[in-house]
C-alpha positions in Angstrom: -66.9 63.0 1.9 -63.6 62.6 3.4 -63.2 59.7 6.3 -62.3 61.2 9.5 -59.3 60.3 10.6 -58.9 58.0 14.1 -57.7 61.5 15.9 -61.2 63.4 14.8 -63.2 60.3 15.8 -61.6 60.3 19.3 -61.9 64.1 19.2 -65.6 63.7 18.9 -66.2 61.1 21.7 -64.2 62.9 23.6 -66.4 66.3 23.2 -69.5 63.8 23.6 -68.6 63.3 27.2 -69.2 59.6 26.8 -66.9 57.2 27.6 -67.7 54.3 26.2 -67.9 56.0 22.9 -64.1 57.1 23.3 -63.6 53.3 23.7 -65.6 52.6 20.5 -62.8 54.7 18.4 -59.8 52.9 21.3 -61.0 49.4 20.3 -61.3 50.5 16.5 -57.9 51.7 16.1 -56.7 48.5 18.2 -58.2 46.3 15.8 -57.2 48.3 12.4 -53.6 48.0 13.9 -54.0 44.5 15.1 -52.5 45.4 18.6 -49.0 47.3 16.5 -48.3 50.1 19.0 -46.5 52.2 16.1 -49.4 52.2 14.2 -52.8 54.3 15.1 -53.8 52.1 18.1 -50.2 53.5 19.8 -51.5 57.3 18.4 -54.8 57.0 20.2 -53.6 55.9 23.4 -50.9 58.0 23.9 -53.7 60.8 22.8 -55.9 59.8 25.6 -52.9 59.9 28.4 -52.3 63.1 27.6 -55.9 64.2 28.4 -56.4 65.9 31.6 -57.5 64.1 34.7 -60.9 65.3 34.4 -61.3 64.1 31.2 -59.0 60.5 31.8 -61.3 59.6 34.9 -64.1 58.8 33.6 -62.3 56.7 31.1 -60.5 54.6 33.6 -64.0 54.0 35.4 -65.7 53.1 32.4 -62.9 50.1 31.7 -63.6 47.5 34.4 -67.3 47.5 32.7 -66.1 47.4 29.1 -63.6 44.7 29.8 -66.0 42.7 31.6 -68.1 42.8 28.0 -65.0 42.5 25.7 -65.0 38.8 24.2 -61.8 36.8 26.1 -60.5 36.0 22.8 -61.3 39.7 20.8 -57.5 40.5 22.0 -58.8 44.5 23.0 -58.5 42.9 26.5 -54.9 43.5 26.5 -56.0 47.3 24.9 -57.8 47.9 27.7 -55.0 46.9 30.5 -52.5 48.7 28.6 -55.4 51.5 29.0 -55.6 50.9 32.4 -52.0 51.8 33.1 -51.2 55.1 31.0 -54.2 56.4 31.8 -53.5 56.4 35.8 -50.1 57.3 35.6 -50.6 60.2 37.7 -53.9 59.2 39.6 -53.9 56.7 42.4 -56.0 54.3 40.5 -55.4 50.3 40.1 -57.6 49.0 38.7 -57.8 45.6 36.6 -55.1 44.4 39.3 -55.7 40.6 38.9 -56.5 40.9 35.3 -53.3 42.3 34.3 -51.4 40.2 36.7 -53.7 37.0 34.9 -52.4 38.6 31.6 -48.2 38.8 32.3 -49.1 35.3 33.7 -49.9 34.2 30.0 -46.3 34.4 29.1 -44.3 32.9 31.9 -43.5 30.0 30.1 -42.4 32.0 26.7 -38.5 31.7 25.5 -39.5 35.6 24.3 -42.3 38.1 24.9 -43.5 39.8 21.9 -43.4 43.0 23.0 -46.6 44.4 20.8 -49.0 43.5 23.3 -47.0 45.8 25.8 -47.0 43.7 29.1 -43.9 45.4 30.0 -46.0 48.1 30.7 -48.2 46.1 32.8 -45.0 44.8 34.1 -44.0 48.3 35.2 -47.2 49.3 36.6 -46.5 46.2 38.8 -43.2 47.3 40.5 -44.0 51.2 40.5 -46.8 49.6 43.4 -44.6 47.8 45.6 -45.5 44.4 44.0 -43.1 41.7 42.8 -42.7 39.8 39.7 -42.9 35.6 39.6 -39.0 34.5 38.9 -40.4 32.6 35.7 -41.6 36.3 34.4 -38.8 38.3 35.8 -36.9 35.3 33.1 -38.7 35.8 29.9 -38.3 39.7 30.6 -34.5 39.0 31.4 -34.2 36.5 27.8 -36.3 39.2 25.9 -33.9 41.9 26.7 -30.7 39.6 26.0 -32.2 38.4 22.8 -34.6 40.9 20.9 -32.6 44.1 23.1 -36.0 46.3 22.7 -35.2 49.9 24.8 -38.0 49.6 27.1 -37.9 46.0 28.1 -34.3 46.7 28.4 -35.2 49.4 30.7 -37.8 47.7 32.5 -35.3 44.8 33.4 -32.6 47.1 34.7 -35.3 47.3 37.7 -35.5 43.2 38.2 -32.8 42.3 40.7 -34.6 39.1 42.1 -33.9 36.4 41.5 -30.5 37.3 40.4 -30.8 34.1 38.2 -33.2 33.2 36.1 -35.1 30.0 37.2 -35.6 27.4 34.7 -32.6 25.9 34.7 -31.0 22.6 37.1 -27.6 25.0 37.7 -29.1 28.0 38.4 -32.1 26.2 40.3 -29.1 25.3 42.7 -27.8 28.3 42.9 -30.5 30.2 44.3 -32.0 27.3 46.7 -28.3 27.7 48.2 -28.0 30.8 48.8 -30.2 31.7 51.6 -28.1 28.8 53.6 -24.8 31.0 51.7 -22.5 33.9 52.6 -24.6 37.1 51.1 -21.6 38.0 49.5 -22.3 34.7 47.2 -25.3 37.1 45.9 -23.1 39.9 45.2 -20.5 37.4 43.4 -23.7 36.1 41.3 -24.7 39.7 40.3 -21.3 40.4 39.1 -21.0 37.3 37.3 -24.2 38.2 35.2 -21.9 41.0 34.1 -20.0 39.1 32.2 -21.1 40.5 29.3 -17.9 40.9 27.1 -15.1 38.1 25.3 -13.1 38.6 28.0 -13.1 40.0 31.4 -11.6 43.6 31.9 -9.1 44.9 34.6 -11.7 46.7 36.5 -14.1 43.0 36.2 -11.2 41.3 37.6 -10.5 43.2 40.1 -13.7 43.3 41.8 -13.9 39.6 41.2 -10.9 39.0 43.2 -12.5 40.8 45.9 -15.1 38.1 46.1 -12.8 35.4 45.8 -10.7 36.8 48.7 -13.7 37.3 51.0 -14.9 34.1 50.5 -11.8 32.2 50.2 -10.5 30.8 46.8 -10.6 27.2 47.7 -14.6 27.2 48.7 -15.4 29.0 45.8 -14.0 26.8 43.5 -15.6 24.1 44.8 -18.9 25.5 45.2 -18.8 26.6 41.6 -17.4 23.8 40.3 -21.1 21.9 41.7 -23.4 24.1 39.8 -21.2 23.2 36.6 -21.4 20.0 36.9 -25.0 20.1 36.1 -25.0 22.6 33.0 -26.6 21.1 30.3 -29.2 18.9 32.0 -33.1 19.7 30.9 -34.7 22.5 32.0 -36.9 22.4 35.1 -39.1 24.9 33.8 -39.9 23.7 29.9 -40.4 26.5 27.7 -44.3 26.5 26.0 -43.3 26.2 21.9 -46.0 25.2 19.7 -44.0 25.9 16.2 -41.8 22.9 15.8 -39.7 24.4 13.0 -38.1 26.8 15.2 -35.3 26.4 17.3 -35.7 24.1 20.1 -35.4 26.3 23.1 -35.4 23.8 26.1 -32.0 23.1 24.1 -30.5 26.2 24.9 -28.6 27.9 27.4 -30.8 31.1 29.0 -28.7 34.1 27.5 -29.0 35.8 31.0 -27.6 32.6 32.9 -25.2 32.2 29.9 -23.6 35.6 31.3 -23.9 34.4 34.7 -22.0 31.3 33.6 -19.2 32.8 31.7 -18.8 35.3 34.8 -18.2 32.1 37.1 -15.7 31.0 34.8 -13.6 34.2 34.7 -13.9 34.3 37.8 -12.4 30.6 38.3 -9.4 31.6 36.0 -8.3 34.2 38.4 -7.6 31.2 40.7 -5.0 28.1 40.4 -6.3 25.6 37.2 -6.0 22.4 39.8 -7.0 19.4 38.2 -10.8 19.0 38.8 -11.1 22.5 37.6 -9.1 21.7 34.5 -11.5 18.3 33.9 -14.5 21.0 34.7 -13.7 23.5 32.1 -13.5 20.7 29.3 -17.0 19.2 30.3 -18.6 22.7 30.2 -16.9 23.5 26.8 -18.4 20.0 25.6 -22.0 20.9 27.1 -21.8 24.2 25.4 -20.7 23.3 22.3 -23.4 20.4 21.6 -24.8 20.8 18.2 -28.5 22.2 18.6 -30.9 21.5 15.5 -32.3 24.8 13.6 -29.2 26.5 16.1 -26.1 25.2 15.7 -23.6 24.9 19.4 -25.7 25.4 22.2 -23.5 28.7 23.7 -20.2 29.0 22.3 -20.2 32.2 23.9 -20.1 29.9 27.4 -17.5 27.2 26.1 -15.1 30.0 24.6 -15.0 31.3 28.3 -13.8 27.8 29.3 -11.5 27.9 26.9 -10.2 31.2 28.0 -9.8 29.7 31.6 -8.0 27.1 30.5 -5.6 29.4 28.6 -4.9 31.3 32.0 -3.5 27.9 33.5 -0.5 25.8 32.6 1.0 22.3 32.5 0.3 19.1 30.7 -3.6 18.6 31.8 -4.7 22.0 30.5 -2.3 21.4 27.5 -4.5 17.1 26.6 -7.5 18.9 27.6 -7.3 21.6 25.2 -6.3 19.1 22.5 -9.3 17.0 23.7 -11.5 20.3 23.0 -9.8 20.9 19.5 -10.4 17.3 18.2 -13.8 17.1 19.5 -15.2 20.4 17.7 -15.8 21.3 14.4 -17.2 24.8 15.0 -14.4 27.4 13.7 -15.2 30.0 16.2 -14.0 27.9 19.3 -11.7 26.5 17.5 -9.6 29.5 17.0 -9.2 30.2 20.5 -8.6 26.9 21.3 -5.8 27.0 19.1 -4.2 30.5 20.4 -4.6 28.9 23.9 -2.5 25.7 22.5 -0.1 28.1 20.7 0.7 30.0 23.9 1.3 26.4 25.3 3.6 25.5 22.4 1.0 23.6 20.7 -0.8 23.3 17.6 -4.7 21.5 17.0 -3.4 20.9 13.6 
């Protein structure tokens, strides 16, 4: 006898009229996939959303019940959020509100989300009713999409705009506990600087950048900048949960969403006159950024070859020692090569 397939058992519980044996064949493609969206478990739920609401209604009342009997640990919990949420995406029902926020709470202290258990979605669900995400979710989101660039939590942090850094970190910390007391055009200047996405700033970034800098004067900028610098590099305030020692540490690293942030400031600082402190500044971040992480390599040479770019924009005899500071302190070749066309344009060689 041939074995039905997952599609003919959910056609048959469906036809049954019973719920909970639709969730039988849910919780039995869950498990056979072990949670893996692409496989069957992903075929049956998108099957049952696309059920009419006459059909999809019963379900969704049937799921409080059946996740109240669902082990904690039996993982079909998450299945039945997930459930929750594509099976009410036309009907006014919320249901499982606390449990799904008591799930995305799970992974507020993640580096990364693995994005197989689909808590984007729940995510989503969250802002599509008016509610907010914590900042230390709204960062793992932010790092995920950075890091692992998956298209939906890429599209699902496109909507996060609050904080417009990502806590965590003593810098950024700083930043936003000074803002309310700021300018708002400081946020705005933020939210640019997170743009900072290229090697080096366009026309059209520097432009609007100068903008800022002219609203807000050039002087105050710089030295409010300069501040939240100064403490890049210091441990997190927020330490990431990591139970696998022979990864990379990730309390060591720079977020790759503040990272942006960061090398935005500093663009934005070379559009200004290098003074001294700035000069002295630029050197210490490039130091913080290149530290040697273990299982890693330099903490964000991304970050420290935008200090080396700023320092390329100024002139004179500082910028020219601290840039051959920079070159004998670093072995990694990537900085080192723009460290050594910024020392060229100076009339300067590292070696």
């Amino acid at each position: 006898m041939t074995r039905l397939s997952y599609r003919e058992r959910a056609d048959i519980a469906l036809w049954s009229g019973d719920p909970e044996r639709v969730l039988d064949v849910a919780e039995a493609a869950y498990r056979a996939s072990r949670a893996d969206f692409t496989m069957v478990w992903g075929e049956i739920a998108l099957y049952l959303t696309r059920q009419p609401v006459s059909v999809r209604t019963p379900l969704l009342r049937a799921l409080p019940g059946r996740y109240d009997r669902t082990e904690p640990d039996s993982g079909f919990r998450a299945g039945l959020l997930h459930l929750a949420v594509v099976l009410a995406h036309d009907l006014p029902d919320d249901l499982l509100v606390e449990e799904r926020r008591a799930a995305l709470a799970t992974v507020e202290h993640e580096w990364c989300y693995d994005s197989h258990t689909r808590l984007h979605v729940l995510a989503a669900a969250e802002l599509d009713v008016g509610r907010s995400l914590s900042p230390p979710l709204v960062a793992v989101f932010r790092r995920s999409a950075e890091l692992l660039r998956i298209p939906d939590v890429v599209k699902l942090t496109a909507r996060l705009d609050n904080p417009v850094l990502n806590v965590g970190e003593p810098w950024a910390d700083a930043a936003l506990a000074g803002l309310p007391s700021l300018d708002p055009v400081w946020r705005s200047m933020l939210a640019h600087a997170a743009t900072a996405r290229s090697a080096r700033p366009s026309g059209a970034w520097g432009r609007r950048g100068l903008g800022f800098l002219d609203r807000l004067g050039t002087a105050v900028v710089r030295e409010q900048v300069l501040q939240w610098l100064a403490l890049v590099g210091r441990p997190r305030s927020l330490p990431l949960r990591q139970e696998d020692h022979t990864t990379v540490p990730a309390d060591e690293l720079l977020d790759p969403w503040n990272a942006n942030a960061l090398r935005g400031l500093v663009w934005l600082l070379s559009l200004t006159e290098l003074h001294e402190d700035t000069v002295f500044a630029m050197g210490a971040l490039a130091d913080a950024c290149l530290r040697v992480v273990p299982r890693h390599g330099p903490r964000n040479p991304k970050v420290a070859n935008a200090a080396v770019y700023a320092l390329s924009c100024g002139s004179g005899p500082t910028v020219r020692r601290e840039l051959l500071r920079l070159a004998g302190g670093t072995s990694y070749k990537g900085t080192l090569k723009h460290i050594d066309a910024a020392l060229a344009a100076h009339g300067q060689c590292s070696v």
